[in-house]
C-alpha positions in Angstrom: 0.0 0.0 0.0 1.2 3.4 -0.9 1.9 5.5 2.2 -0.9 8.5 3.1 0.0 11.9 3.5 -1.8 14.7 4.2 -1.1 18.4 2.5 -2.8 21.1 4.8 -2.9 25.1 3.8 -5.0 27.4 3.2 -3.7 28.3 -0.1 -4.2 26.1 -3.5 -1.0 27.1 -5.3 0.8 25.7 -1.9 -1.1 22.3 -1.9 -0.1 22.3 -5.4 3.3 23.0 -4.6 4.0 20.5 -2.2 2.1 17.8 -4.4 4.1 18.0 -7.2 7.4 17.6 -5.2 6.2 14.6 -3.2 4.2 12.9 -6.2 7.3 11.4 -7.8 8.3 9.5 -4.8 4.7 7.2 -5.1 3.1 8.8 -2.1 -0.9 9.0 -1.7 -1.6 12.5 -0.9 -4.7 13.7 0.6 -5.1 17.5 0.3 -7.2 19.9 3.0 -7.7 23.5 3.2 -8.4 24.3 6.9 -8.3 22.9 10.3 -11.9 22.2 10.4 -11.4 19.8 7.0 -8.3 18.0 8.6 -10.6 16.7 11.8 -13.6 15.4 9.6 -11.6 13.8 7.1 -9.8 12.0 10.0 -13.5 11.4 11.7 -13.2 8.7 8.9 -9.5 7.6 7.6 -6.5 8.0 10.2 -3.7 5.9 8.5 -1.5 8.6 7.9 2.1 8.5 7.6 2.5 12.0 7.8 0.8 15.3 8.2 2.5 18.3 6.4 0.6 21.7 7.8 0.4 25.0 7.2 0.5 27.5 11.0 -1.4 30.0 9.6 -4.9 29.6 9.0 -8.2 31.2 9.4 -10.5 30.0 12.6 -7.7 27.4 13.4 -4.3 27.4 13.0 -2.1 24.8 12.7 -1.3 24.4 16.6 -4.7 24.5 17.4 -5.8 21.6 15.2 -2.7 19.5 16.2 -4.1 19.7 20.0 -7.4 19.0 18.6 -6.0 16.2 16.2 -3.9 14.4 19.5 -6.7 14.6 21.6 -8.3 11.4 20.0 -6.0 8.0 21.0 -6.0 6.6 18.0 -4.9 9.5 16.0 -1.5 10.1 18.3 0.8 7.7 16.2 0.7 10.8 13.2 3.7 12.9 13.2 2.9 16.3 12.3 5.3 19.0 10.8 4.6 22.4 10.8 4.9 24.8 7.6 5.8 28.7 8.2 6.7 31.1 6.6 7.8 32.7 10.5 11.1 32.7 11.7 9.6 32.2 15.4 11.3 32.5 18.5 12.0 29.7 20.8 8.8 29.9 23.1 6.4 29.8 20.0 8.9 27.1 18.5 8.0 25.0 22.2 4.7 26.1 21.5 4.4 24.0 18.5 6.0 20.7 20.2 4.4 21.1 22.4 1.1 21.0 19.9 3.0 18.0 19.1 4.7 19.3 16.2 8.2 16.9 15.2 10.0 19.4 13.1 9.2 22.7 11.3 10.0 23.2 7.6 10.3 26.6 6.5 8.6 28.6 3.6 10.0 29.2 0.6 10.4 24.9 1.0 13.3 23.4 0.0 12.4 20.8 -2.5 14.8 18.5 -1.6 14.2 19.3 2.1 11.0 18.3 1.7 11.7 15.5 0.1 14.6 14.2 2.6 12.4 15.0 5.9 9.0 13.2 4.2 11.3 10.1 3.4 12.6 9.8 7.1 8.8 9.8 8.9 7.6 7.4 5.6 10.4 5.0 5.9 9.7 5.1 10.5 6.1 4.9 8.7 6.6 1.6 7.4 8.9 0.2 9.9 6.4 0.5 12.3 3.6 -0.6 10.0 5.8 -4.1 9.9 6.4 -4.2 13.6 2.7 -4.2 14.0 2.3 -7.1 11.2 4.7 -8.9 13.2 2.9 -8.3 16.5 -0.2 -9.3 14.8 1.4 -12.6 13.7 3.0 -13.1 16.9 -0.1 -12.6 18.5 -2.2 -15.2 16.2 1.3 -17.8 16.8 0.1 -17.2 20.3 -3.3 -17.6 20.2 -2.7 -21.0 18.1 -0.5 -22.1 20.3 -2.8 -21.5 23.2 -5.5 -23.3 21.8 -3.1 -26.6 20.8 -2.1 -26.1 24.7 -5.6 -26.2 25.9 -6.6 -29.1 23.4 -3.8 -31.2 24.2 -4.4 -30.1 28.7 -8.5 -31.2 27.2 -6.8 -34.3 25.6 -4.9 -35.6 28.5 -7.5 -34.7 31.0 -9.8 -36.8 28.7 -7.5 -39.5 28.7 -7.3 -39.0 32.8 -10.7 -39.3 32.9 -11.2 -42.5 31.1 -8.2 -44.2 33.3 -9.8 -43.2 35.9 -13.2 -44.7 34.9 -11.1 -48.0 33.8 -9.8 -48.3 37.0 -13.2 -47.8 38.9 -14.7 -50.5 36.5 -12.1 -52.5 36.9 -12.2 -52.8 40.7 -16.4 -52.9 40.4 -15.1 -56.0 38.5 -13.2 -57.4 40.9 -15.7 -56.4 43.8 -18.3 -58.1 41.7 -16.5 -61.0 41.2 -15.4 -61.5 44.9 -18.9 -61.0 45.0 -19.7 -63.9 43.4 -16.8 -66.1 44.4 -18.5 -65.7 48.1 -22.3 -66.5 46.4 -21.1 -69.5 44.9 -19.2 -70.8 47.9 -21.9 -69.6 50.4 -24.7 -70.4 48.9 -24.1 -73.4 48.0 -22.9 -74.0 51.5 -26.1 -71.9 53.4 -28.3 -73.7 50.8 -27.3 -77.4 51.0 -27.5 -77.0 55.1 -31.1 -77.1 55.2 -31.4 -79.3 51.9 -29.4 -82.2 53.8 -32.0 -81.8 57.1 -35.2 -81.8 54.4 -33.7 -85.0 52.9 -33.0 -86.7 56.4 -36.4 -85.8 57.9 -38.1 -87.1 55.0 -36.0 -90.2 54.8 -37.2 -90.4 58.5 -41.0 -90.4 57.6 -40.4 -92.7 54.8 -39.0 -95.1 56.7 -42.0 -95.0 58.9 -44.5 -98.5 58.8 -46.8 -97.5 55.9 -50.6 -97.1 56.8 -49.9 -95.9 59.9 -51.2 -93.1 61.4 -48.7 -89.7 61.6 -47.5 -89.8 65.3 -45.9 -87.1 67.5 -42.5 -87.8 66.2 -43.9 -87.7 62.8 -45.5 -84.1 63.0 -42.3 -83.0 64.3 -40.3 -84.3 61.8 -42.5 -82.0 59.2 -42.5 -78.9 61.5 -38.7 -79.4 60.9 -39.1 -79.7 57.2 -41.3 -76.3 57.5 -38.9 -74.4 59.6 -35.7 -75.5 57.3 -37.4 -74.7 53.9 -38.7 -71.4 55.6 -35.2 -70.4 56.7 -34.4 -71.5 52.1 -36.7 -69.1 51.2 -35.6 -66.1 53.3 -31.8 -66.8 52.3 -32.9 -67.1 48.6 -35.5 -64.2 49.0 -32.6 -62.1 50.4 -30.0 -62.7 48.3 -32.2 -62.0 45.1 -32.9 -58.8 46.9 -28.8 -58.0 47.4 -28.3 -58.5 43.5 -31.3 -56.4 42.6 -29.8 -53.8 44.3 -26.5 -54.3 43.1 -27.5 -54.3 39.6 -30.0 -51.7 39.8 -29.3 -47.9 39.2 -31.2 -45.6 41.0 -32.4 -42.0 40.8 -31.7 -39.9 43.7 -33.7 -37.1 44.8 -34.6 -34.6 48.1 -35.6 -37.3 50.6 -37.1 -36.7 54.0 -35.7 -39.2 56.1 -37.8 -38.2 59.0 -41.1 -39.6 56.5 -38.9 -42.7 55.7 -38.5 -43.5 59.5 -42.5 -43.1 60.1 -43.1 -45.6 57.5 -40.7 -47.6 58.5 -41.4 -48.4 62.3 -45.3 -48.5 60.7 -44.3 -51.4 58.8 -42.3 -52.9 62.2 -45.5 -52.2 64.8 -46.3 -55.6 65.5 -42.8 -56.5 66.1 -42.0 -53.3 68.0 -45.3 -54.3 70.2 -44.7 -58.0 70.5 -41.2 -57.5 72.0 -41.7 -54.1 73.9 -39.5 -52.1 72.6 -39.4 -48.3 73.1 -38.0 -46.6 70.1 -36.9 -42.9 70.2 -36.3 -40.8 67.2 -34.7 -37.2 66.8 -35.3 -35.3 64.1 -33.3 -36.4 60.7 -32.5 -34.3 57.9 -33.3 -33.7 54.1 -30.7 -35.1 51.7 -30.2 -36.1 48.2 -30.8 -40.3 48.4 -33.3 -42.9 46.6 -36.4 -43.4 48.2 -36.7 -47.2 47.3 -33.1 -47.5 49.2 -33.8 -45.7 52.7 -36.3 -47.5 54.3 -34.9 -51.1 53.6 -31.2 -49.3 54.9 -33.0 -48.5 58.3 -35.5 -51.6 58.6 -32.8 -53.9 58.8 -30.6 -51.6 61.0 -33.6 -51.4 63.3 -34.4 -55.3 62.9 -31.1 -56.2 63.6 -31.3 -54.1 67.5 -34.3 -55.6 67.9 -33.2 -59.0 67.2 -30.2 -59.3 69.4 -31.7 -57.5 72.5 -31.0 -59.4 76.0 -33.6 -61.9 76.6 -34.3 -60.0 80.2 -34.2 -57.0 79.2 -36.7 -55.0 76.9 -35.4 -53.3 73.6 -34.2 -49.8 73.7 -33.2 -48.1 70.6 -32.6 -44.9 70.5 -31.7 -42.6 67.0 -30.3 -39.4 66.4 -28.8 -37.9 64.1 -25.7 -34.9 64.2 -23.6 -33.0 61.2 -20.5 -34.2 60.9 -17.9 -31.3 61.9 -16.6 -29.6 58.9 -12.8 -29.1 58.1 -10.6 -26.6 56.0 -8.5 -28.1 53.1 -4.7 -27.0 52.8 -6.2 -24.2 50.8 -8.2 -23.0 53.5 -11.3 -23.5 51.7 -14.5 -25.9 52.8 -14.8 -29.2 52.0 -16.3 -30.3 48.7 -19.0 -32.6 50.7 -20.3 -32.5 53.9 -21.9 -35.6 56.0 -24.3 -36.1 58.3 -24.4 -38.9 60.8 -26.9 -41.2 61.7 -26.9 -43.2 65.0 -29.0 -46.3 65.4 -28.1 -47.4 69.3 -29.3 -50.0 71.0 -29.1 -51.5 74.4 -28.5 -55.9 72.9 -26.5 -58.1 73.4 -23.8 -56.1 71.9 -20.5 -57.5 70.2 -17.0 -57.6 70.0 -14.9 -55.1 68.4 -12.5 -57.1 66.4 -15.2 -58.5 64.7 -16.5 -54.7 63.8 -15.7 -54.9 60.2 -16.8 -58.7 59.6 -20.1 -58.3 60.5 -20.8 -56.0 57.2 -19.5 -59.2 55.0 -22.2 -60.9 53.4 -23.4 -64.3 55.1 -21.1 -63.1 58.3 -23.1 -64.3 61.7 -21.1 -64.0 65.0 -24.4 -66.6 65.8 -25.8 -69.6 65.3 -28.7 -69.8 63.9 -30.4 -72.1 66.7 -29.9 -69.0 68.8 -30.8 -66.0 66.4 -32.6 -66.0 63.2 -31.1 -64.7 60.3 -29.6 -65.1 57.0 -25.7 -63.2 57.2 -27.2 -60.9 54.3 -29.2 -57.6 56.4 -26.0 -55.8 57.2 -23.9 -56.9 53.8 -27.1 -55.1 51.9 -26.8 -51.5 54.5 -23.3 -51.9 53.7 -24.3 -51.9 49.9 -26.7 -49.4 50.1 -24.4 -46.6 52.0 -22.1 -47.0 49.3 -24.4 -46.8 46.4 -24.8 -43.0 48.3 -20.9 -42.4 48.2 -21.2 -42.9 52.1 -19.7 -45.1 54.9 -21.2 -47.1 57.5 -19.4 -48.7 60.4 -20.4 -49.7 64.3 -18.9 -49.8 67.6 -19.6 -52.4 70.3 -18.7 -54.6 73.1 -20.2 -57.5 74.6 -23.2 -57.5 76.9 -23.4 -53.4 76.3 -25.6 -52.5 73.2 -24.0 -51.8 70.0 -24.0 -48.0 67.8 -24.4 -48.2 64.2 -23.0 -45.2 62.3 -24.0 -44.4 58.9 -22.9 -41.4 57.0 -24.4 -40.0 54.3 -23.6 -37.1 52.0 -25.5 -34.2 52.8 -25.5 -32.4 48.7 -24.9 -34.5 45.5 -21.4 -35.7 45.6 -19.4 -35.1 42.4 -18.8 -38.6 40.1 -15.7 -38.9 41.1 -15.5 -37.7 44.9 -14.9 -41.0 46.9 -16.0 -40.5 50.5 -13.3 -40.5 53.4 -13.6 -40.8 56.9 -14.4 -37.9 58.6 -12.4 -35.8 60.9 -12.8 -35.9 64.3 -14.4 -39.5 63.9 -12.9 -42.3 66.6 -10.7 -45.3 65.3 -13.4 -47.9 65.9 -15.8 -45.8 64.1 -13.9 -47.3 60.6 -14.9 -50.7 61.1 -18.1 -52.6 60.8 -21.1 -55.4 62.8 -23.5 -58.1 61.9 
């Protein structure tokens, strides 16, 4: 592009003048006859390489209209020289500079004075014209290389993220898997028992005289039959109810667990009644959970106090329910979840505490079954269903002196990734688990 210069004066044959000595050396020249013509044709174009201006002229002179012209930002970068036909002094000479004049050229002009001076700002013209194509470049380099940064950071965070999901999947594997390693051994184990005592009983009542009459020995050897293919289907009706809910994904919404609890000890009345058992309940909190998952959480919590209370002693359970205390990270900021607690105490039979994580394995019993019911599967499924919640569950307990079941729940959605921790302040026993 040819450089722009602009011819100011109030006189033709001076425009004229100055045009024909500039016009060989390929410059675009703009011409204007007064100050007033100079601002409005910059209102427009400002890509000047030079302004050549006349000081005297009518309404404004040539200082005036350089203050005017530098008083706009993007018009600063336009050297202006001043044209006179005055020899002035020094204080109108600093006048003029400081107008932000950067020379003076004196009337009659020297053609090749002209010439010389107009060459000098054109050729720190186009120097700077290519320092701020280079910027320009650089800049775009830059911003190229900011993306490629920020694709390749997206890239490897992507990558990040799918290890991370690989190794999640992986150990769900190998959870499910010793899942099913302790099914097959198990079951088949829990299952057979009370297959083997169906077979003998029967054997017994076949190899009773035929035609006669079913004595006393014989009705008991068929309430044994019942009680044994009872105790089957609550082991097979249990564990089909752990596999649902491992399989299973559920929706979580706002639940009131203070309307789960009622429903709950509804559904447990006759049992409640039947062993008198006084049951106490503070308030509990609102917090993101399933509803299908709370109350069979807290039914078997509450049915396991109930079933191992002390034969001379009535059941006493008592729950409540506290916020976990809160702690700063190293950065001084709050933690990205917060827990509340829920205590289900009770004053049975209790337990000992090295069995406190045991007890949350599935078919664990620390009894037989001649002296407590059960299957080994209620406290394997709370386990199960605390952790579908990104929670933790654990008890504390000691022989003959009631046992505390501890189950923490996030109290806001948890992100995907967040894996609950124990929480601070919490006592050592509180990380391990009963049956």
């Amino acid at each position: 592009m040819q450089p722009k210069i602009m011819l100011v004066d109030d006189r033709e044959d001076n425009l004229l003048s100055m045009e024909t000595v500039l016009e060989p050396d390929g410059y675009h020249i703009v011409k204007a006859n007064s100050g007033r013509q100079v601002l409005k044709l910059l209102l427009n174009d400002f890509d000047f390489a030079l302004i050549l201006m006349d000081v005297q002229m009518p309404n404004l002179n040539g200082f005036e209209t350089a203050s005017l012209i530098y008083e706009r930002d993007r018009l600063r970068h336009i050297p202006i020289i001043f044209i006179t036909a005055n020899n002035y002094g020094e204080e109108n000479l600093f006048k003029g500079y400081r107008a932000g004049a950067v020379d003076y050229i004196y009337k009659p002009v020297n053609p090749e004075l002209l010439r010389v001076k107009v060459g000098v700002f054109v050729e720190l013209y186009r120097k700077n014209q290519r320092l701020i194509a280079q910027e320009q470049k650089l800049v775009a380099i830059n911003r190229n290389l900011e993306l490629e940064v920020n694709e390749r950071k997206a890239s490897e965070e992507k990558v990040t993220e799918l290890n991370k999901q690989l190794l999640e999947n992986i150990s769900r594997l190998e959870a499910a898997n010793k899942d099913l390693d302790l099914f097959a051994f198990m079951a088949s184990h829990d299952l057979q028992a009370p297959l083997r005592k169906v077979r003998m009983f029967s054997d017994r009542l076949l190899a009773s005289p035929p035609g006669e009459p079913l004595g006393k020995e014989g009705r008991l050897y068929l309430s044994r039959i019942q009680e044994v293919a009872k105790r089957m289907q609550d082991l097979i009706n249990d564990i089909l109810r752990f596999s649902k809910i491992s399989v299973e994904k559920q929706s979580f919404e706002a639940v009131d667990l203070n309307g789960v609890m009622e429903e709950v000890l509804s559904e447990m009345e006759a049992t409640i009644r039947e062993k008198g058992a006084v049951i106490s309940v503070d308030p509990l909190p609102v917090l993101p959970a399933s509803t299908v998952l709370m109350g069979p959480l807290f039914s078997n919590l509450i049915s396991n106090s109930l079933k191992y209370c002390k034969k001379q002693e009535s059941p006493r359970v008592r729950i409540r329910y506290e916020e976990a205390p809160s702690s700063k990270d190293i950065n001084g900021k709050e933690p990205e979840v917060r827990y509340g607690r829920i205590y289900i105490e009770d004053n049975g039979i209790g337990f000992d505490q090295k069995y406190a994580e045991q007890i949350f394995d599935m078919f664990r019993r620390l009894h037989s079954n001649a002296e407590y019911e059960g299957t080994g599967i209620g406290l394997a499924l709370c386990k199960k269903i605390v952790e579908m919640h990104k929670g933790f569950i654990s008890a504390l307990g000691k022989p003959g002196e009631g046992a505390v079941f501890i189950v923490s729940l996030p109290l806001q959605a948890t992100p995907k990734e967040k894996q609950p921790e124990a929480l601070p302040g919490q006592p050592e026993e509180t990380q391990t688990n009963k049956n």
